[in-house]
N, C-alpha and C positions, 0 to 999 in steps of 0.2 A: 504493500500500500504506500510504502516511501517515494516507490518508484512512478506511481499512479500521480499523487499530487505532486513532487515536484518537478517543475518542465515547463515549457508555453502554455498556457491557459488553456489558446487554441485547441491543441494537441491532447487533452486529457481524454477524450473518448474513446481516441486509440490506443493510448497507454490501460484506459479501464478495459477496453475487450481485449486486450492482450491476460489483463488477472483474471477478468472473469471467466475467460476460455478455460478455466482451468478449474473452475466450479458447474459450469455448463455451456457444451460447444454452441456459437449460433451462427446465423448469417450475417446479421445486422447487425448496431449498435446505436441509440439515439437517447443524448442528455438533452433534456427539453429546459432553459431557464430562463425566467425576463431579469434575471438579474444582468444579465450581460443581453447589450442592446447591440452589439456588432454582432455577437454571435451567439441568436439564443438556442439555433440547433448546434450542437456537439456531435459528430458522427462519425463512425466507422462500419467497414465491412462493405456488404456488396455496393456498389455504386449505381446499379440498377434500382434501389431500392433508396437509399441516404438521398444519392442526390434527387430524388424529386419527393422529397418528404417535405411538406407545406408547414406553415404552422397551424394553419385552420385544422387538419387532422389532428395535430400535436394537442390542439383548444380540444376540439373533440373528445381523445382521450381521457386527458388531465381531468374533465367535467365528467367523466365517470367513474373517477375511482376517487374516494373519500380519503382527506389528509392518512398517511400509513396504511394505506390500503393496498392489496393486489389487482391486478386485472391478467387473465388468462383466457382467451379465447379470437375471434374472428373478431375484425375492424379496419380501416378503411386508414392505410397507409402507403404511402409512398405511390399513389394511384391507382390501388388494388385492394382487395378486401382480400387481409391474410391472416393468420393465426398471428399473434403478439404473445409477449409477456410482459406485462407492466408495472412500477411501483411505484406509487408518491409520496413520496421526502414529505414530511412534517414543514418541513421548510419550505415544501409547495413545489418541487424540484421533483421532475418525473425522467425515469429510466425506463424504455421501451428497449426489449429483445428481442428478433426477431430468429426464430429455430432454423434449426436446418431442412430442409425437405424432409419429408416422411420422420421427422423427429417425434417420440411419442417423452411422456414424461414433464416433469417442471424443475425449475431449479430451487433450493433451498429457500423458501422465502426469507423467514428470520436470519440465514446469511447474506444474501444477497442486500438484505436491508441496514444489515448494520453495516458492511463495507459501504456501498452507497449512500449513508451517512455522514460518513468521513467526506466520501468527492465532493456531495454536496455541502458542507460545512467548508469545505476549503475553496473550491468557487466562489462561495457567499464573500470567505475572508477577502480573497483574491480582490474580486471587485470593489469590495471597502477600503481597502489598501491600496490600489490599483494604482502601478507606478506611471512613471510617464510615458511610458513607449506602449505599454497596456492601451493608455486613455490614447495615445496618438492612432494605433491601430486600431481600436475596435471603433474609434470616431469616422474612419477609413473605408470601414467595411459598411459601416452603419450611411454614412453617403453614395456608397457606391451601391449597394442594395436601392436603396431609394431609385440613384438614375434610374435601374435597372428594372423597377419594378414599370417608371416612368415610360420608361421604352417601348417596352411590351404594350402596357394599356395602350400607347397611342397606334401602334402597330394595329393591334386586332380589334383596337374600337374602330378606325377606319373601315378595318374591314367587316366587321359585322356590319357596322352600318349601310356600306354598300350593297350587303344581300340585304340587308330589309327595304332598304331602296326597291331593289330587284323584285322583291318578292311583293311587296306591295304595290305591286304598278299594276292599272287596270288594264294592259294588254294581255297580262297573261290571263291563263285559262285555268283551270282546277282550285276553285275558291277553296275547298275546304285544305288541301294541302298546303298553300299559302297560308290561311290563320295557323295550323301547326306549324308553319316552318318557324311565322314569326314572332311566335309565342317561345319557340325554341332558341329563337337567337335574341330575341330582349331577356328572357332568363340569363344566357350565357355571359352579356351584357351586365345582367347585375351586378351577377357575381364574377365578372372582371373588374367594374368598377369597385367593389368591397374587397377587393385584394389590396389595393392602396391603402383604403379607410383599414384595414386592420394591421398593415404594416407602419403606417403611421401612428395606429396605438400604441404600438410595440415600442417604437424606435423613439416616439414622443410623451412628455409629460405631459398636461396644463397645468401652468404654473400655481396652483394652487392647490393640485393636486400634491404636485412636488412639497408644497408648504405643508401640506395638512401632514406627510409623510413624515417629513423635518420635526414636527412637534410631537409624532410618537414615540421616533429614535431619541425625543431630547428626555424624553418624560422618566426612562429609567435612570441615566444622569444625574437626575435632579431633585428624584424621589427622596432620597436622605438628608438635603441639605433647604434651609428655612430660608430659599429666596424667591421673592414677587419676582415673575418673569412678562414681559407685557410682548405678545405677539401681532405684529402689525402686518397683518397679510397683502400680497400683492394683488391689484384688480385684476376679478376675476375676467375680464377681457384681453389681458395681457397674452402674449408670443407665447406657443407653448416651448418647452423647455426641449433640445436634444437630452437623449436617454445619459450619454455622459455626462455633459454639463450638469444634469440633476443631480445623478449619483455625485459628482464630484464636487456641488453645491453643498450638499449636504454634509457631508464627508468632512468638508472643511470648515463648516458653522460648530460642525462635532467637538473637532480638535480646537477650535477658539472658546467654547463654552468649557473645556476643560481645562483650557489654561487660565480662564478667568474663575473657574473655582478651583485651583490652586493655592487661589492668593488667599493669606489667613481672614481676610473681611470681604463680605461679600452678600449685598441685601436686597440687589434689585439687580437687573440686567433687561435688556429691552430688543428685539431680535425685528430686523423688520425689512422684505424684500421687495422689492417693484423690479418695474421693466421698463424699458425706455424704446421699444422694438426694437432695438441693436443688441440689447446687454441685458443681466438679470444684475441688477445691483443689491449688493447686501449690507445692511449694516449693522453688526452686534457692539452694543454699549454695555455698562456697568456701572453701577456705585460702588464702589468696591475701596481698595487699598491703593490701585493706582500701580504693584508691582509685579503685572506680568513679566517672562522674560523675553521681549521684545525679537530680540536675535534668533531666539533658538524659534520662535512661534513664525516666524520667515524662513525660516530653513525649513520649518516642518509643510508649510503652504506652499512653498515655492517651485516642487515638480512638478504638481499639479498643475500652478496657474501658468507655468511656463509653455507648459504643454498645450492647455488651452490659451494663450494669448490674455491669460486674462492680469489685471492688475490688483494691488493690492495695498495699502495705507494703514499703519500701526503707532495708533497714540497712546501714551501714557504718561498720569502726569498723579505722581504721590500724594493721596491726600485726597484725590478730586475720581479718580477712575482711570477706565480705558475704553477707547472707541477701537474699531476694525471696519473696514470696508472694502468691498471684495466686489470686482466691476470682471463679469463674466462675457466675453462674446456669443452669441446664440447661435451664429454660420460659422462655418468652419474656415480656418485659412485659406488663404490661396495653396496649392499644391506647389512645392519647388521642384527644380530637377532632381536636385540631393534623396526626396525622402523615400522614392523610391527604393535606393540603395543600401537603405538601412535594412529594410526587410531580408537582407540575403547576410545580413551578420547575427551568429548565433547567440545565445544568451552569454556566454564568454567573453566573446569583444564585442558584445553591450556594455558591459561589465568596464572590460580595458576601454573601449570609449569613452566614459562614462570619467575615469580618472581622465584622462587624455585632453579632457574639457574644463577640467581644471587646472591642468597643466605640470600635472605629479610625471616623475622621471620613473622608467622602468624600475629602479631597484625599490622606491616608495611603493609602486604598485605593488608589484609581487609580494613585500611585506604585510599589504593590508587584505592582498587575497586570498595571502595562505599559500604560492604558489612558486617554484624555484625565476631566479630571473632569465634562465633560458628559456623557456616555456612562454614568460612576457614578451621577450623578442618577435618568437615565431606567431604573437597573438598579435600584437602593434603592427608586424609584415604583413600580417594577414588583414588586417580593416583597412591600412593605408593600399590594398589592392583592390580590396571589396567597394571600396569607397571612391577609385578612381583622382586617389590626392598625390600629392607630390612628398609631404611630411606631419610632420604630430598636429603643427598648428593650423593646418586646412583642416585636419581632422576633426581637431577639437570645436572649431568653429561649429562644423554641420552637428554634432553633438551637440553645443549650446544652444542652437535654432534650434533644433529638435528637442531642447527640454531633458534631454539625457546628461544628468550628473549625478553623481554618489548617493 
């Protein structure tokens, strides 16, 4: 299971059907989760089957099997109605298996449920923690899905509509065949157009949704400690949120609400978001003591909003309190030539990138990695080739644009 959760995010399904092969053989393999909005299918095994696995079936399942529940039987996967095996995570996180032909039999449930316990608990963390090459990626996937969904609709609303055209023209002849056709292609129609509307559920917040989430996560925080919190919600007509920008919104109102109860006094705090249609702006206040540690509460934000573009402001004045304010972009970057190239460097000269960009020499690296300094050599040769750079500080650069540091 060490081997399962640690690795690319992306990659955990196949690393899970690799363990699970070994508790019960199957064809398939599918983690279903909205916690991650680039990639909420996880998949391995036949490609026949993964790659045309929707999430409107993944909806489908999930809505029949109850929190810790099994499902074992025929259902409408991957474009076909085929035997499964299913189980949903407590945490709402569903693991679909798909047998092998003429496979008779079930897999352990109470095993299979407490190892996919762990996956799912370490995805959950994954995304809460979610570093900057994470949120860079799955922001990546999560706009490039979109184009793609965009493409398609226009592709085949054209074309439906031209057969309804067709079909509805009073030259032709056989009236009742024409009402069936055209009943059959405004259906097909719908639900093409509800392919969008539920990919954008997926991939999107409303901002207020996002808020109302923000004050559940805050509410265990804050249960033991005697302070007036005053939550000033953003209008409810406001830009909905990208699925990262939320998660990472939140994530970092988290770690600021813990550093302001840190400080030995602390009686009020005031938490309050809007939108401006470009940006989600946050601002968290305090009556407090006024001694957060400023530095270190910028280190801890600063992958995140780097990643995302966004900015960030930390006051503190002994006596009187602390303000924060946190100005998120809602559209993504422009695309550079560099970020493609990142994606072909392994977690290792991520890793050596990552020092590279602050400007540490081979022998600091290798000290803080744990790792001999020949091994650093052939990792630095290997990104300055990946990378198409001349030396460390070309390197380092496309690193710091990218949000990749320590």
């Amino acid at each position: 299971m060490r081997k399962v959760i640690t690795g690319p995010l992306p990659e955990i399904a196949a690393r899970f059907s690799r363990f699970l092969g070994q508790l019960w053989v199957h064809d398939a393999l599918v983690i279903f989760t909205r916690e991650c909005s680039g990639w909420p299918r996880k998949v391995a095994g036949n490609r026949q089957i993964v790659d045309r696995v929707t999430i409107e079936e993944l909806d489908e399942i999930t809505q029949s099997i109850d929190p810790g529940g099994v499902f074992d039987g025929p259902a409408l996967l991957g474009g076909a109605r085929r035997r499964i095996w299913a189980i949903r995570d407590r945490c709402d996180m569903v693991l679909v298996l798909v047998p092998r032909p003429f496979q008779t039999g079930a897999p352990d449930a109470d095993e299979v449920a407490a190892v996919f316990g762990i996956v799912a608990t370490s995805i959950q963390q994954q995304v809460a923690q979610a570093s900057p090459d994470y949120l860079a990626e799955s922001r990546a996937a999560s706009s490039e899905r979109a184009r793609t969904i965009v493409e398609l609709t226009e592709v085949h609303e054209a074309t439906l509509a031209s057969i309804l055209g067709t079909l509805r023209s009073n030259d032709l002849d056989d009236r009742r065949s024409r009402i069936t056709a055209s009943e059959t292609a405004s259906a097909a129609l719908v639900t093409l157009r509800s392919a969008g509307a539920a990919d954008r559920a997926l991939a999107e917040e409303a901002v207020t949704t996002a808020f109302a989430r923000l004050q559940g996560e805050l509410r265990p925080l804050l249960r033991h400690r005697d302070v007036d919190v005053d939550y000033v919600a953003p209008p409810a007509d406001g830009r909905p949120l990208p699925g990262e920008v939320a998660h990472a919104a939140r994530a970092m109102v988290r770690a600021v609400v813990l550093a302001f109860g840190a400080q030995p006094v602390l009686t009020r705090m005031r938490i309050a978001w809007d939108c401006d249609g470009d940006n989600v702006l946050i601002e968290i206040r305090d009556k407090g003591s006024g001694t957060i540690d400023r530095n270190a509460l910028i280190r801890q934000l600063s992958g995140r909003l780097n990643t995302l573009r966004g900015r960030l402001d930390v006051e503190s004045i002994p006596g009187w309190g602390s303000r924060v304010t946190l100005t998120i972009p809602l559209d993504p970057p422009t695309a550079r030539p560099d970020e493609h190239l990142l994606s072909t460097l392994n977690p290792r000269e991520l890793e050596v990138l990552a020092h590279l960009a602050v400007g540490k020499r081979n022998r600091a690296i290798a000290e803080e990695l744990g790792i001999s300094h020949g091994t650093i050599k052939f990792h630095v040769a290997s990104v300055l080739k990946k990378l198409d750079v001349a030396n460390r500080g070309e390197a380092g650069a496309i690193g710091i644009r990218a949000g990749i540091v320590p």
